[in-house]
VOBALUM-790607 format. One line per field, with one value per residue: residue number from 0; residue in one letter; x, y, z of N, C-alpha, C, O, CB in turn. Coordinates in steps of 0.05 Angstrom, whole numbers, plus 32768, in hexadecimal, padded with zeros to 4 digits. Each point is the difference from the previous one (the first is absolute). Glycine has a CB too. Layout:
% VOBALUM-790607
k NUM;...
r A;...
n_east X;...
n_north Y;...
n_up Z;...
ca_east X;...
ca_north Y;...
ca_up Z;...
c_east X;...
c_north Y;...
c_up Z;...
o_east X;...
o_north Y;...
o_up Z;...
cb_east X;...
cb_north Y;...
cb_up Z;...
***
This chain:
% VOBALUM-790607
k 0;1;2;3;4;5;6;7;8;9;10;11;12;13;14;15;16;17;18;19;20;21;22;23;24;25;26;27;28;29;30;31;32;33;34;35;36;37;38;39;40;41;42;43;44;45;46;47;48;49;50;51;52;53;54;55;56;57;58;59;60;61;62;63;64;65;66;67;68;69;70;71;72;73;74;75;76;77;78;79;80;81;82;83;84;85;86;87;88;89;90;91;92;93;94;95;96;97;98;99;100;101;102;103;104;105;106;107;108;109;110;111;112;113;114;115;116;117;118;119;120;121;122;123;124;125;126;127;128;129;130;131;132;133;134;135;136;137;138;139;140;141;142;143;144;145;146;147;148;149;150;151;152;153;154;155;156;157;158;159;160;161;162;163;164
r X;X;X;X;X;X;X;X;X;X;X;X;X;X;X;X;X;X;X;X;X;X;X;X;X;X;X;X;X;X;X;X;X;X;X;X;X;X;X;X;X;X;X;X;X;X;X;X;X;X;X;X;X;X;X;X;X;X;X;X;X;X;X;X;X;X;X;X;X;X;X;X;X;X;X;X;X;X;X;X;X;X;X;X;X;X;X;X;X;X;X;X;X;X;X;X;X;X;X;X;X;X;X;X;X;X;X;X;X;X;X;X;X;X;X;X;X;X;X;X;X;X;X;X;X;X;X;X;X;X;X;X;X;X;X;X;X;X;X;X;X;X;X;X;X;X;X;X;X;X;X;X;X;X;X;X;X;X;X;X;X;X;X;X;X
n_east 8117;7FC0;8018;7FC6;8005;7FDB;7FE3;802C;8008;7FCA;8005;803B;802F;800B;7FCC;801A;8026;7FEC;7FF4;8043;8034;7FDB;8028;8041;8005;7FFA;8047;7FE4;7FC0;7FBA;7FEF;7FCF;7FF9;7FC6;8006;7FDD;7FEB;7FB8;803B;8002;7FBE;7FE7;8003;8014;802E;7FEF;8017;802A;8005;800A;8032;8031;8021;801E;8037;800A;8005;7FDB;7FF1;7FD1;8006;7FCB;7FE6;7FDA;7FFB;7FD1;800E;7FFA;8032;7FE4;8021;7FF1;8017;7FBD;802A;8020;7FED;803C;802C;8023;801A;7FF4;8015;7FCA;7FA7;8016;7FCC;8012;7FBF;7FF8;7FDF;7FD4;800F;7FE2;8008;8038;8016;800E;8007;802D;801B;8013;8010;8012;7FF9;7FDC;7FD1;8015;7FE9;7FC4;7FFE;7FE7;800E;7FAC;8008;7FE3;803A;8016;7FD7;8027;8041;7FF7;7FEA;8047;8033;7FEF;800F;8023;8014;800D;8034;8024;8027;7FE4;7FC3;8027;7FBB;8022;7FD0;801F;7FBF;802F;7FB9;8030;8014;7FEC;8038;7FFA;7FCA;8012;802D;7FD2;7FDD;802B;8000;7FDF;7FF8;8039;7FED;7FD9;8039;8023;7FB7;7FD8;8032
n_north 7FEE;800B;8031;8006;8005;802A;7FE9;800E;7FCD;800D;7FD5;803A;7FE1;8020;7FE1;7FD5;801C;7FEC;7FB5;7FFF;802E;7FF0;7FD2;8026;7FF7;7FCC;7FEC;7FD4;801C;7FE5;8047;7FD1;801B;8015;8027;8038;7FF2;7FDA;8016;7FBF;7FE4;8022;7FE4;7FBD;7FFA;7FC1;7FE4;8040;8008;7FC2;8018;803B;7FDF;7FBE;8028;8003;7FB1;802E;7FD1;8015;802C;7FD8;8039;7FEC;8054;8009;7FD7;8042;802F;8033;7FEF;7FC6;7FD3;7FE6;7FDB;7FEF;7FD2;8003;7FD0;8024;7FCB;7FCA;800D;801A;7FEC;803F;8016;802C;8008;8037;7FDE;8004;8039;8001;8021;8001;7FEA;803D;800D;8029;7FFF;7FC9;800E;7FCC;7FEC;7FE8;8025;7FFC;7FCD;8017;7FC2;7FDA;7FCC;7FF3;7FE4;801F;8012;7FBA;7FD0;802C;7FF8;7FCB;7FF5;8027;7FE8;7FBE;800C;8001;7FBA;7FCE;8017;8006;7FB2;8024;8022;801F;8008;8041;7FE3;8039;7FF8;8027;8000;7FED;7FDB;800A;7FDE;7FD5;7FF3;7FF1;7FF0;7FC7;7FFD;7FF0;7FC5;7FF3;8004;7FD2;7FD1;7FF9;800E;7FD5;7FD8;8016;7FF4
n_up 8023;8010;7FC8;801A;7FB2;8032;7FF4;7FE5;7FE7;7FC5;7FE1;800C;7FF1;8037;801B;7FD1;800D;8035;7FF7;7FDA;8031;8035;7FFD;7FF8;803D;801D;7FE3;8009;8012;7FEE;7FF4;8026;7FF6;802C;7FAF;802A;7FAE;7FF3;7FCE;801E;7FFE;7FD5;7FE2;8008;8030;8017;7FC7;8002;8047;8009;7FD7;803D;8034;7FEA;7FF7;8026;800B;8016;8023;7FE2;8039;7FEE;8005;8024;7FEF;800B;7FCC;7FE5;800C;7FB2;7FD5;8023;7FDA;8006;803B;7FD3;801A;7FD3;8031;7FD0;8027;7FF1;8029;8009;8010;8016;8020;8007;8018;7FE2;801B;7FC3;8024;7FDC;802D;7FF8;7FBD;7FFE;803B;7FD6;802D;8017;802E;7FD0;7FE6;8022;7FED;7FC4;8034;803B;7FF8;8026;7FD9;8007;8013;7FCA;800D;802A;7FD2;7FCA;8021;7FFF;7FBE;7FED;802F;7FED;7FC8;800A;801C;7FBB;7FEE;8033;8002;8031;8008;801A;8007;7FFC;8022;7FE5;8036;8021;8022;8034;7FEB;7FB1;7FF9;802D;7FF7;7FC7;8013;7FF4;7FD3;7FE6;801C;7FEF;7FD2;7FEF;8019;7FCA;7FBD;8018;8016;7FC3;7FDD
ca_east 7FFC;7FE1;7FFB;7FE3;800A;7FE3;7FE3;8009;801C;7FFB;800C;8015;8015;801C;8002;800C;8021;800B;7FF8;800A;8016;7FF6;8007;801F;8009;7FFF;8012;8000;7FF1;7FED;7FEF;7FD9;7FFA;7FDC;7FFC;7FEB;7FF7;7FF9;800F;800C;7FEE;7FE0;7FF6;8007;8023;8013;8010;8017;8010;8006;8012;800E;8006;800C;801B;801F;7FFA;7FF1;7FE7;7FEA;7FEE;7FE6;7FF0;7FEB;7FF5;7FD8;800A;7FE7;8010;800D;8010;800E;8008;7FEF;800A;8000;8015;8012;8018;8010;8015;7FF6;800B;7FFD;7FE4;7FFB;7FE1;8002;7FEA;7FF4;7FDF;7FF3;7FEE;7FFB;8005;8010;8016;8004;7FEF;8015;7FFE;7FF6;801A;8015;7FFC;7FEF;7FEA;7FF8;7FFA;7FE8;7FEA;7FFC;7FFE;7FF5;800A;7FFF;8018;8017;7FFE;8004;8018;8015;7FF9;8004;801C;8004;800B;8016;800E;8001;8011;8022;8007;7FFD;7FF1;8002;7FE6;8005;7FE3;8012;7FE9;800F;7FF2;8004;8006;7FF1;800C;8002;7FEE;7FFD;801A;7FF9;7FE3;800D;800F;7FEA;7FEC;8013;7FFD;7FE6;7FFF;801A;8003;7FED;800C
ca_north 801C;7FFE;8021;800D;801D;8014;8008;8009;7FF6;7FF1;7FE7;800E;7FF2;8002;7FF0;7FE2;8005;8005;7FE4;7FED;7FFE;7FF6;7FDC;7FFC;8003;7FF5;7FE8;7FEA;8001;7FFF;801B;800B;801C;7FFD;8014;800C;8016;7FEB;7FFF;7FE7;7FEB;800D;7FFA;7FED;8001;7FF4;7FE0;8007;8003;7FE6;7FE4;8018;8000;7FE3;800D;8011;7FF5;800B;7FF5;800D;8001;7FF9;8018;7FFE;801F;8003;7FFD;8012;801F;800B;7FF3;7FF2;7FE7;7FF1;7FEB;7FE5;7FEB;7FF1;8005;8008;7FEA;7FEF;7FFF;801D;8015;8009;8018;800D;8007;8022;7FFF;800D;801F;8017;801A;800E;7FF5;801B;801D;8012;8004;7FF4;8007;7FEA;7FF4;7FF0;7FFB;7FEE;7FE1;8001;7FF2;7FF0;7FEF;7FE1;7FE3;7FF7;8006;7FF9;7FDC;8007;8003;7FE6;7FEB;8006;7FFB;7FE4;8005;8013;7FF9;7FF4;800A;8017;7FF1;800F;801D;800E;8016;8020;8017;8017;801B;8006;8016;7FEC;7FE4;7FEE;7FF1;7FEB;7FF9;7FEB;7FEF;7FED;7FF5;7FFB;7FE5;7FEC;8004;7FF0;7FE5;7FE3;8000;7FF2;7FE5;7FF3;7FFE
ca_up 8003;7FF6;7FFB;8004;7FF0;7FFF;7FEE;7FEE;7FF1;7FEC;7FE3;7FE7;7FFE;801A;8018;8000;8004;8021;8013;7FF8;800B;801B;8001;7FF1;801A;8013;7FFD;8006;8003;7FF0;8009;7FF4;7FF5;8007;7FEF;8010;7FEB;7FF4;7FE3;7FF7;7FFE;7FE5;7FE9;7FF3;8008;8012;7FF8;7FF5;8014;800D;7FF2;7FFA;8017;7FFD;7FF4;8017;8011;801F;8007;7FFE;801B;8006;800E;8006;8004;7FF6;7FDE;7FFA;801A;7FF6;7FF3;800E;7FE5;8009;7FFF;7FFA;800E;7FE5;8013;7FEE;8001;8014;8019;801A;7FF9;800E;8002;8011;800E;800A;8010;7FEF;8006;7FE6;800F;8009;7FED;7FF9;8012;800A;801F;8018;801B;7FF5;7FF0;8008;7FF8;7FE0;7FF6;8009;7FFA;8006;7FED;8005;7FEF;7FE2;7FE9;8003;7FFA;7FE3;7FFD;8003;7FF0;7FE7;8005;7FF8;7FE5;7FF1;8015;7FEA;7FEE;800B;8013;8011;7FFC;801F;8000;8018;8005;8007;800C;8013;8015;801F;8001;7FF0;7FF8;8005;8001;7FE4;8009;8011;7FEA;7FE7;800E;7FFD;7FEB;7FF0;800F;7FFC;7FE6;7FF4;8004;7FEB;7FE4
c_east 7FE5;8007;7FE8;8009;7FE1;7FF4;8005;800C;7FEE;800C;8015;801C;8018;7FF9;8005;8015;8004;7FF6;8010;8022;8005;800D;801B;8017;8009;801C;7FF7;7FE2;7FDC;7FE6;7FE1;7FF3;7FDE;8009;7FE0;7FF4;7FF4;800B;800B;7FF4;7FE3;8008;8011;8023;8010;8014;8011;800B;800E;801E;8021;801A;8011;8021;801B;8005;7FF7;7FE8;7FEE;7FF8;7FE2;7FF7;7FED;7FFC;7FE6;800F;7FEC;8002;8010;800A;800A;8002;7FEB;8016;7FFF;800D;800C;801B;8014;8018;7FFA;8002;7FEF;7FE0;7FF3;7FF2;8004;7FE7;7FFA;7FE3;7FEF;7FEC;7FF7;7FFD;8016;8017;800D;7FF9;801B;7FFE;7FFA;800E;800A;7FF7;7FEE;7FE5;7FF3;7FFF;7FF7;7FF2;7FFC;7FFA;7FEB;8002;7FF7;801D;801C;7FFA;8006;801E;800F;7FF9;801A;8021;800C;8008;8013;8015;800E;8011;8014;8008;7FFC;7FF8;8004;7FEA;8006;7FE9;800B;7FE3;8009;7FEA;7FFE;800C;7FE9;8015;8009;7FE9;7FFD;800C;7FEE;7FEC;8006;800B;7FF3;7FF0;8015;8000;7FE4;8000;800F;7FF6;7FE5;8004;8005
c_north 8008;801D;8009;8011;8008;7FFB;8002;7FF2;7FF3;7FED;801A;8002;8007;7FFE;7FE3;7FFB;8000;7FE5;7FF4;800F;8001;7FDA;7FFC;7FFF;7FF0;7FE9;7FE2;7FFB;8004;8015;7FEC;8009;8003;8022;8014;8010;7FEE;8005;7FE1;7FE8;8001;7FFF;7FE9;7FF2;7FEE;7FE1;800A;800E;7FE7;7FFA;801B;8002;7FDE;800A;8008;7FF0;8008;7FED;800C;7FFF;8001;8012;8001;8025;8000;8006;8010;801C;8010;7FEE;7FE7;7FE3;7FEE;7FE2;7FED;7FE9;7FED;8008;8001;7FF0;7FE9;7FFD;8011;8014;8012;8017;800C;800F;801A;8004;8012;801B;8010;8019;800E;7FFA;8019;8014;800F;8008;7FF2;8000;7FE6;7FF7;7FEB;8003;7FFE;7FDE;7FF8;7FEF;7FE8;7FE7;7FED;7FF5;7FF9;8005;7FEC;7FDC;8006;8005;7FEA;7FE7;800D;7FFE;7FDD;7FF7;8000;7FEF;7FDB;8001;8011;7FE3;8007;801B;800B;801A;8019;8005;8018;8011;800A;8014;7FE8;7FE6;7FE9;7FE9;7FDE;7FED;7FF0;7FF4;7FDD;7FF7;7FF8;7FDE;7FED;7FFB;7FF2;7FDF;7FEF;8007;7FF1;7FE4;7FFE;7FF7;7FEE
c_up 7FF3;8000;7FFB;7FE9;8004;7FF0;7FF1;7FE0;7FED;7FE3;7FEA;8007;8018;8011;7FFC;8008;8022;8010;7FF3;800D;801F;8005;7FF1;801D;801E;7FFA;8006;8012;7FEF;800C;7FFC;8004;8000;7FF3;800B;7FDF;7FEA;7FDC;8005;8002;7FF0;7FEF;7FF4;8007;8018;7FF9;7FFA;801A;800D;7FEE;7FFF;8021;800D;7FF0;800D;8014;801F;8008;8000;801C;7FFC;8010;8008;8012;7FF9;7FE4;7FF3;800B;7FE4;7FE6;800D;7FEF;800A;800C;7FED;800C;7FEA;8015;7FE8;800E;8006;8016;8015;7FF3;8019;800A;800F;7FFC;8009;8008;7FEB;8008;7FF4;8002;8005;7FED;7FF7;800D;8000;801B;801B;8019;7FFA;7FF8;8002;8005;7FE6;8006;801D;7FF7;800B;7FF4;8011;7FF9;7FEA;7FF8;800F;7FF6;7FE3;8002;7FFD;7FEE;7FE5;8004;8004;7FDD;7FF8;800E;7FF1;7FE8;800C;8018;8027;7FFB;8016;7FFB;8015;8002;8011;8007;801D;8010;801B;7FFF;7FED;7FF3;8007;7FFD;7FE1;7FF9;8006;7FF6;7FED;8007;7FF5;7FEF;7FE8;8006;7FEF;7FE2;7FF9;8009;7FEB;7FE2;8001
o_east 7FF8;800A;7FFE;8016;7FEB;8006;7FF8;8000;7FF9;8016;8012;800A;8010;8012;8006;8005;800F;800D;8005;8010;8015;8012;800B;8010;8014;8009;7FF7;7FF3;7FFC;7FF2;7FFB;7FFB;7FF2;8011;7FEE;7FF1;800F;7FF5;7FF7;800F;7FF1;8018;800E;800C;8017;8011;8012;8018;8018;8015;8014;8019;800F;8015;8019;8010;8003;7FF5;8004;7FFC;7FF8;800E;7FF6;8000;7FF1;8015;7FE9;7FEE;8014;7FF4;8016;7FF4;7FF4;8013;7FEB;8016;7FF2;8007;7FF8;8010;7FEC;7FEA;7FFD;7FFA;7FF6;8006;8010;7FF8;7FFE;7FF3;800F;7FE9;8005;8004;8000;8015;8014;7FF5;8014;7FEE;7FF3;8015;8018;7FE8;7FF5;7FF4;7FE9;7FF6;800C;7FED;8015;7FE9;8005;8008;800A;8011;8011;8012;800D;800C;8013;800B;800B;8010;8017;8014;8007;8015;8015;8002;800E;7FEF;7FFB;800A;8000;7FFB;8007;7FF3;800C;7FF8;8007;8007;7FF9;8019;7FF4;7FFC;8004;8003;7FFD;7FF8;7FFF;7FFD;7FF5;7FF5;8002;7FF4;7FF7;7FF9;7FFF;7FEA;8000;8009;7FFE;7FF1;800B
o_north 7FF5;800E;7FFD;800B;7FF3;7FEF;7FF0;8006;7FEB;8000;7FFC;8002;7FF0;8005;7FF2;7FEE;7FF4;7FFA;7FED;7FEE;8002;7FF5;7FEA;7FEF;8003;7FF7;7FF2;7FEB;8011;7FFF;7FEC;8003;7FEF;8011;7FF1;8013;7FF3;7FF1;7FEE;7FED;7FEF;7FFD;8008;7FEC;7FFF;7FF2;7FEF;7FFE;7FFE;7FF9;7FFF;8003;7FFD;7FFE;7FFD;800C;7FF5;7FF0;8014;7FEC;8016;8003;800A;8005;7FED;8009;8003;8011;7FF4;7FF1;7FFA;7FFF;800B;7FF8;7FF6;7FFE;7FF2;8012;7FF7;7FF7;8000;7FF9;7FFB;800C;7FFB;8017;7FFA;8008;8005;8012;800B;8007;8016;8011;8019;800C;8006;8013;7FF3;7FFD;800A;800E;8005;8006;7FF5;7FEE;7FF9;7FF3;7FEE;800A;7FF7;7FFA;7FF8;7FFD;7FEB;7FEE;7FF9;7FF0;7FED;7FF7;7FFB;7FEA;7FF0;7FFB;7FF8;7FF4;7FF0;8000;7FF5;7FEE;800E;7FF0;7FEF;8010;7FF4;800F;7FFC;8008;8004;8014;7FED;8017;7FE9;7FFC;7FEA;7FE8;7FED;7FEA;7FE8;7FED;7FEE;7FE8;7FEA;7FEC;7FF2;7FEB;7FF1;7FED;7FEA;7FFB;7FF8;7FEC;7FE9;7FF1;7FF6
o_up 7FEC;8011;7FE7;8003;8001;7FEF;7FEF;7FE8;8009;7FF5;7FF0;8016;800A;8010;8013;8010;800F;8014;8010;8007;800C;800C;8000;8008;800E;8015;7FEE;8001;7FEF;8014;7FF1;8018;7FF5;8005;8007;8002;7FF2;7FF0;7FF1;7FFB;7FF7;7FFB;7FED;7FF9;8007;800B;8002;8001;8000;8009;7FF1;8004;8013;800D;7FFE;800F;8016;7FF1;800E;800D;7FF8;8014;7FEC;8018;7FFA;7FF6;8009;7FFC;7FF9;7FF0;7FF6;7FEB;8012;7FF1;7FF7;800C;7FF1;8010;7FEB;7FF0;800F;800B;8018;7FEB;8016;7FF7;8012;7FEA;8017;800A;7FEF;7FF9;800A;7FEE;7FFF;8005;800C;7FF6;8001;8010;8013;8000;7FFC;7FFA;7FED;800C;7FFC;7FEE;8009;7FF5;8008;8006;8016;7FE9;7FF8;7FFA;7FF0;7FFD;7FF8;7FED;7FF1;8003;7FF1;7FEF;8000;7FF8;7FEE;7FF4;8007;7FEF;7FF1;800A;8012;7FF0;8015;7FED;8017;7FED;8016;7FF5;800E;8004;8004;8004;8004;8004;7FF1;7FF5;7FFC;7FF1;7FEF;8004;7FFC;7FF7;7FEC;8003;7FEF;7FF2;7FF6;7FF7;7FE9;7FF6;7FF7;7FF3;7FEC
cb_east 803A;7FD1;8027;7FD7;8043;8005;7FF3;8003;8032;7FD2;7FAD;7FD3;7FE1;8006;7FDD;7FE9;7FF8;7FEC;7FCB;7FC5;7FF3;7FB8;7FBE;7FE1;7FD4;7FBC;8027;8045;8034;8022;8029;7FFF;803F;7FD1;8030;8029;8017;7FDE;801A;8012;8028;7FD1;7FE0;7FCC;7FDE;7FC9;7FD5;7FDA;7FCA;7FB1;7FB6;7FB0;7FC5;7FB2;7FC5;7FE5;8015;8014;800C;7FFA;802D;7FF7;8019;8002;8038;7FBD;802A;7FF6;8001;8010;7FF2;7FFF;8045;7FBE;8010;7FE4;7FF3;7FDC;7FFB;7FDA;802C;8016;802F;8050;7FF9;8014;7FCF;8039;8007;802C;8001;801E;800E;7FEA;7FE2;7FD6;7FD5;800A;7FC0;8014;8006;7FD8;7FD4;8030;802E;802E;801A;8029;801C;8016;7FEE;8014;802D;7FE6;7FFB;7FBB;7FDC;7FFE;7FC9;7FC3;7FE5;7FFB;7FB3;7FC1;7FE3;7FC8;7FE4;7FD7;7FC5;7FD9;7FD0;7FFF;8024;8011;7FDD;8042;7FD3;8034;7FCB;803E;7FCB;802C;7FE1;7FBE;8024;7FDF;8001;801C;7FF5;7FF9;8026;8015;7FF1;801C;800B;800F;7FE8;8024;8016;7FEF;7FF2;8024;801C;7FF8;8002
cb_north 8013;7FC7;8006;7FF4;8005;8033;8022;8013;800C;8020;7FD8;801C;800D;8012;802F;800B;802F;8041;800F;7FFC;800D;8035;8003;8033;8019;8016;8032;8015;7FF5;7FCE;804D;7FED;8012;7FC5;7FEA;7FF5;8035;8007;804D;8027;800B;8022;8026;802D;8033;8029;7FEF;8005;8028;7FF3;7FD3;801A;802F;7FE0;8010;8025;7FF7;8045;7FD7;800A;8002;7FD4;8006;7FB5;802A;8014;7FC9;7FC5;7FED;802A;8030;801D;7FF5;8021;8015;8019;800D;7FFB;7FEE;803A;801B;7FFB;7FFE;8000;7FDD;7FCE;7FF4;7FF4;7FD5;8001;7FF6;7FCA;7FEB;7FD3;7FD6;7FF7;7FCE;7FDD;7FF8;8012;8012;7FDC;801B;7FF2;801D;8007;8014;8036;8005;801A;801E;8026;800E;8005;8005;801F;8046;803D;7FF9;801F;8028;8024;8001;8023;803D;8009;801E;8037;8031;8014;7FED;805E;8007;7FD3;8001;7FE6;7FDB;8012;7FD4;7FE8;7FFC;7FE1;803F;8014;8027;8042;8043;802B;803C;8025;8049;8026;802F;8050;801D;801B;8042;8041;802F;8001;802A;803A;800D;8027;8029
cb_up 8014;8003;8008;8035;7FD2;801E;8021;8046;801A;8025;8009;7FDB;7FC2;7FE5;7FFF;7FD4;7FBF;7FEF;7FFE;7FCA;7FCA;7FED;7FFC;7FC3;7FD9;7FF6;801D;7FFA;802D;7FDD;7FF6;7FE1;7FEA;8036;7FD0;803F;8018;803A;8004;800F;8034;8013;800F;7FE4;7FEB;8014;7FEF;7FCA;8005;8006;7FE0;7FD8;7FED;7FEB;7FEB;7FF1;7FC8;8006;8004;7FC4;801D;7FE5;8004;7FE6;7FFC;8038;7FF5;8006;8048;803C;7FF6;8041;7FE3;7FE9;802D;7FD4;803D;7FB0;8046;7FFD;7FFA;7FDD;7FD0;801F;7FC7;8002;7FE6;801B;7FF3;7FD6;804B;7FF4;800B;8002;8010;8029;7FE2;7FEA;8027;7FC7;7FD3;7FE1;8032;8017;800A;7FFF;8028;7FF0;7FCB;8013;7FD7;8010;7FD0;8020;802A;7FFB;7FFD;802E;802C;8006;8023;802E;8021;8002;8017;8033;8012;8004;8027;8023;7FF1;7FF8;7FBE;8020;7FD0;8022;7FE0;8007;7FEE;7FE7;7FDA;7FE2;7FD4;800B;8030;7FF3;8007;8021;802B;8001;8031;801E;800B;7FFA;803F;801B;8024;800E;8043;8039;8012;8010;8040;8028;8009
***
């Protein structure tokens, strides 16, 4: 079960309470959790969040957003379980991330990922891929038929990382 918490939801203490009776909740099921509010990875917080989020045995969602947008958290890449890692791809619009008023949603993640950043995506999801048993990747950009498109770049760009390793 994957919980996106807003912007809003920050490191203080009763939004801890509420992500921790979030994953209390799931049972048997294994929540993870992508935090959008850089309190729980700034100034110094993300080794006490990770080892926090290892605790509850959630899985850390990995974020590749525009970084530097407001309040928004910065990616990190750290897996908190072994078994399970897992990214996800908003693409880096900086224009439209915090725009208000849009006619959907699909034009906040309007973007078009290059093959620099997706060869950087996939070296780092190789990485990580070194330490979780299984990564599953969301590219969650959704204008027309970008997603796929990076869907299908990403792949490959994995492929010749896995055969050069």
């Amino acid at each position: 079960m994957h919980f996106q918490f807003a912007p809003w939801v920050t490191g203080a203490p009763e939004w801890k309470a509420h992500v921790e009776e979030c994953a209390a909740r799931m049972g048997d099921y294994r929540p993870a959790v992508e935090f959008r509010n850089k309190s729980w990875f700034g100034d110094g917080r993300a080794e006490s969040t990770l080892a926090w989020e290892q605790a509850m045995g959630v899985t850390h969602v990995i974020v590749d957003e525009p970084q530097g947008v407001g309040n928004y958290a910065h990616g990190v890449w750290a897996v908190t379980t072994p078994d399970l890692a897992l990214v996800r791809l908003h693409g880096n619009n900086e224009d439209t991330w915090s725009a208000k008023g849009l006619s959907a949603a699909s034009e906040r993640f309007n973007y078009e990922y290059s093959d620099e950043e997706l060869q950087e995506i996939a070296r780092r999801t190789a990485a990580i891929a070194s330490v979780a048993e299984n990564v599953q990747v969301v590219v969650n950009v959704n204008f027309e038929d970008q997603g796929i498109r990076a869907g299908r770049r990403l792949t490959d760009y994995l492929s010749r990382t896995r055969s050069a390793g």
